[in-house]
N, C-alpha and C positions, 0 to 999 in steps of 0.2 A: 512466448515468454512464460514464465513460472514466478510465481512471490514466495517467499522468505518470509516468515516473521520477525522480528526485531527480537534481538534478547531482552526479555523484564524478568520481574521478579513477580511473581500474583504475592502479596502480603494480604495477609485473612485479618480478621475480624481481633485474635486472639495477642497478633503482631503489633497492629495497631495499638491495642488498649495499651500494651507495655510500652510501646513507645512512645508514647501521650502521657503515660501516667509517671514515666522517668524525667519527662521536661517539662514535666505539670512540677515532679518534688527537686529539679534542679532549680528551678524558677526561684522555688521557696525558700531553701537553702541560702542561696543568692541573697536573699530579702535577710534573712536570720543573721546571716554573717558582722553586721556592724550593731546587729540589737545583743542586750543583756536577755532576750525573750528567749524562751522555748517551745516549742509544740511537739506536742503525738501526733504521730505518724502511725497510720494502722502497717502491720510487716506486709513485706512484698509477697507473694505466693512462691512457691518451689516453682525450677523452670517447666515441671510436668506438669503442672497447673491444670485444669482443664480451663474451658471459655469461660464454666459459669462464677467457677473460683474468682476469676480474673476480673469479670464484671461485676463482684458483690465487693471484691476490693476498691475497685475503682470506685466505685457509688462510695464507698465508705471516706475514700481520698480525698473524693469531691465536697462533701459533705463538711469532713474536717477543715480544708482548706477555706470552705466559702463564711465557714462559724469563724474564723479568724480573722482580725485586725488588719492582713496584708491583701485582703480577696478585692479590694478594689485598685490594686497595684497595677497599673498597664501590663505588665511581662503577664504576670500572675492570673490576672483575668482571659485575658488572652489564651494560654495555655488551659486557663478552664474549661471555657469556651469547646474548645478543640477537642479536650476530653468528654465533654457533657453531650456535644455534636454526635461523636461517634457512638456512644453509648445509646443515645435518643434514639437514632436513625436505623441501630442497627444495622449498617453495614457489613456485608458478606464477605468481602475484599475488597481489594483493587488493582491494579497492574502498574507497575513503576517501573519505567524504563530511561536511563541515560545517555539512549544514542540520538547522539544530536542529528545525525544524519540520515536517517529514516524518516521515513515520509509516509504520510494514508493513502493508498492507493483503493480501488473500488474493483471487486469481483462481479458484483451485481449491483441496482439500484438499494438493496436495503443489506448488502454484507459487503463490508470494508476490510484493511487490515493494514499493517503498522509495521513497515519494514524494505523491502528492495525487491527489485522485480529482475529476474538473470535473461536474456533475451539471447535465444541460441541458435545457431546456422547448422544445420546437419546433415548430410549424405543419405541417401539410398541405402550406403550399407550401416546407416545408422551409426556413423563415426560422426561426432561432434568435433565440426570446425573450429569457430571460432565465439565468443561470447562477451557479449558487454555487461556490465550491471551497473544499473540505476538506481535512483531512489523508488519507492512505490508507486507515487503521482506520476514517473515516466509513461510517454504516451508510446505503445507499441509499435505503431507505424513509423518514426521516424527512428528507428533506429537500422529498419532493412537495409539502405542505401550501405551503410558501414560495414554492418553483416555481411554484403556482398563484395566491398572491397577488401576486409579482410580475408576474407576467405581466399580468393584469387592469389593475394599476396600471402595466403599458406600452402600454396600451389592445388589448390581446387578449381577446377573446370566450373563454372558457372551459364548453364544452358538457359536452366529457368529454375524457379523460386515457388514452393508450393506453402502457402500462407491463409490464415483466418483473414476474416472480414476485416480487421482492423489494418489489415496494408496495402486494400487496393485505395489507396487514397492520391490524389492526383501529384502529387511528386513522386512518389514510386512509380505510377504508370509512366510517368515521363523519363524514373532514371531508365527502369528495364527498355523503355525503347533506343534511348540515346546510350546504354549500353549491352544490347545485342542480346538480351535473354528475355524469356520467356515470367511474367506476373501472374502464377495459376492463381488466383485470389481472389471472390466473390465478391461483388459490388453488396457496397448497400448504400443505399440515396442521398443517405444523411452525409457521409462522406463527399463533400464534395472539393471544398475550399484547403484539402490536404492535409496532414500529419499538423501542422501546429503554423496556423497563419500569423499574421505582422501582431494580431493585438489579444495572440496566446490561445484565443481560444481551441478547440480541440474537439474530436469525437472521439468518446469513451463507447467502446464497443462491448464491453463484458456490461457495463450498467446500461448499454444500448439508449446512449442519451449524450445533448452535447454537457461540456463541462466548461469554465468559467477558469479565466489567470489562476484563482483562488484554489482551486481543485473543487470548486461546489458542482455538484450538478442540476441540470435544467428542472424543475418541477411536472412541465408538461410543455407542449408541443404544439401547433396547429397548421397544416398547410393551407397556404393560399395559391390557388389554383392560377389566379390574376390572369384570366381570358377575355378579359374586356378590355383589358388595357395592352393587348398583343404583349404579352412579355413571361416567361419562363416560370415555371411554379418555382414555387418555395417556401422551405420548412423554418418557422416561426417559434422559436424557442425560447422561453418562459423561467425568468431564475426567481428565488425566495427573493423578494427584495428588504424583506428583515434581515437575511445576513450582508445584502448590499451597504447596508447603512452603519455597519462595524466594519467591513473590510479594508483592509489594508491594501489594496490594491484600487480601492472605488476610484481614484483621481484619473481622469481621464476616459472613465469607463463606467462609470455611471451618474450621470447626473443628479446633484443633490436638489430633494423633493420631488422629484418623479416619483409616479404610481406604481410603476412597471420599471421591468428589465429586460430587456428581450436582445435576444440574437436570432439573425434570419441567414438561411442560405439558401442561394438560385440551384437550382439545381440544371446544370450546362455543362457540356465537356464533350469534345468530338474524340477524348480519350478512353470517356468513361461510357460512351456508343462505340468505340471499337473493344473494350472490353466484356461490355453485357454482350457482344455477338460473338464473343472468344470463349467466354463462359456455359453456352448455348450450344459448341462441339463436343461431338462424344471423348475428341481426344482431353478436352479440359474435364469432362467429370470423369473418365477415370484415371486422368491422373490425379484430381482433389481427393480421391477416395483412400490417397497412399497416407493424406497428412494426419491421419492416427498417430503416424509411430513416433511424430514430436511429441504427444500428446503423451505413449508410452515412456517415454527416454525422460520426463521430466517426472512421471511418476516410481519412475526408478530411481530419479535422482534426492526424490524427497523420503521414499519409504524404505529403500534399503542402503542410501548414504545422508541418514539426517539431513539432508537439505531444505525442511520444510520450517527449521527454524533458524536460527545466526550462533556462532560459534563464542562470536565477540562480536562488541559495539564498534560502528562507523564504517566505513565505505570501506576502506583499505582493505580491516577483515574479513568483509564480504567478499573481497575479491578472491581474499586469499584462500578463504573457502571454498569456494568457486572452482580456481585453480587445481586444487588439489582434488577436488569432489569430480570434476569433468574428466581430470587427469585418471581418474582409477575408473571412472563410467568409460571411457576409451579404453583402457586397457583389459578390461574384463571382455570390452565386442571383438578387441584384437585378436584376442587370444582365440573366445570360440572361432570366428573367422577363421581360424588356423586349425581348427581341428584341436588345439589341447585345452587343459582342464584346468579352470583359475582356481587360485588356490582357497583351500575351505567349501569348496564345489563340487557334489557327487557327480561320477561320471553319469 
């Protein structure tokens, strides 16, 4: 899979102050309108303003507004407030975004990001099949089993599947056996309980940690070996319980007043011991060595077809980015496969 950012806007520091300082003098306005009173108003800056223009105005605004009769007005205050906020704090920007349908997804434990994740099935000769897209929180693994039947149903031969860590998870291993291909895809331990069990939880493999209904992920980890008590090790996973106690999901899933959070999993599967001994053939690591060129084909898809940000807000546009951005990454492999020359392309 590959992430997308979400379309926003980054509004700076200089944005802000105008738009605080226009609903700081709408406010007031508002208040003037049934009085016989008047007030000076310092003049607004030219729209070339520089920042500091901008901020000796504001202080000047604030100033006049709070000397005035109406400064303990709810609206009035309020919008001071707002103004006085930004000017104190100095802030640099911020990012504003309207798509409701993006989601924070995790790259690693400490980098995230704000948008959709395109999850892609691809050939050998590097023709992209078929593609789903999700929100960002999508967990990779459970979207192969789809991957595979569409594909099939675009008339592609499906032998085997060459996949990151995040899809040897034990529903995948059980679809590739129960439908007739091959899972090249690296075990890892924590994987055990599959792509997204009964009560959501999940393993996030790019943060290499499990993750929570919520999307939060683990803090820290412990296994327990448990050889005294005959029975299976298992990895013991540790969530913030400070954001357990806000969540919107806690009913059911975390007990109110508990210490702790924790999720544990056995690590067992006569699927996932014929897999580690599948992994262990020469024929499995040289075919793991081909799964670069996913790796390549999404980096084509973000650096020479903008696909590393959103066109438009919400799911649909995504797609439809998608559609059109895969549609012209196939038809440019088409074409070299053929021998000719795509067009805007030195021979």
């Amino acid at each position: 899979s590959t992430h997308t950012e979400a379309r926003y806007h980054k509004t700076t520091q200089r944005e802000m102050l105008k738009k605080a300082s226009t609903s700081l003098k709408a406010a007031l306005k508002a208040a003037l309108k049934d009085s016989d009173k008047d007030i000076y108003l310092p003049d607004e800056p030219e729209k070339r303003a520089s920042l500091d223009e901008y901020n000796e105005y504001c202080h000047e605004l604030l100033n006049t507004v709070q000397e005035s009769p109406y400064s303990e007005l709810p609206t009035i205050k309020e919008e001071s407030s707002m103004l006085s906020e930004i000017l104190d704090n100095q802030i640099d920007c911020y990012d504003q975004s309207i798509d409701l349908d993006a989601r924070i997804g995790h790259k690693a434990v400490n980098s995230s990001f704000y948008g959709y994740k395109t999850h892609l099935a691809m050939t050998d000769e590097r023709i992209i099949t078929v593609a789903t897209i999700t929100s960002g929180e999508a967990f990779d693994g459970q979207e192969l089993p789809v991957l595979v039947q569409k594909s099939k149903a675009a008339g592609a031969t499906v032998n085997e599947v060459i996949a990151d860590t995040a899809y040897s998870t034990l529903e995948n291993l059980k679809d590739a056996q129960s439908n007739d291909y091959k899972l090249i895809s690296k075990l890892n331990p924590s994987i055990i309980k599959g792509t997204r069990s009964e009560d959501g939880f999940i393993f996030n493999k790019d943060a290499d940690t499990m993750q929570c209904p919520a999307g939060h992920l683990a803090i820290k980890y412990r296994i327990d070996k448990r050889s005294n008590q005959k029975k299976n090790t298992r990895i013991k996973y540790f969530f913030d319980i400070n954001k357990c106690h806000v969540c919107p999901y806690r009913n059911g899933c975390y007990k109110e007043n508990a210490k702790t959070k924790t999720y544990s999993i056995t690590i067992k599967s006569d699927y996932h011991k014929n897999q580690e001994a599948f992994q262990k053939t020469q024929y499995f690591k040289e075919r793991f060595k081909t799964r670069y060129m996913i790796e390549a084909k999404n980096s084509e898809l973000k650096n020479i077809h903008g696909y590393s940000r959103c066109d438009a807000a919400g799911l649909s546009n995504m797609q439809l980015q998608g559609a059109v951005s895969i549609f012209a990454v196939n038809l440019r492999r088409i074409l070299k496969l053929k021998g000719e020359v795509c067009p805007n392309e030195e021979k």
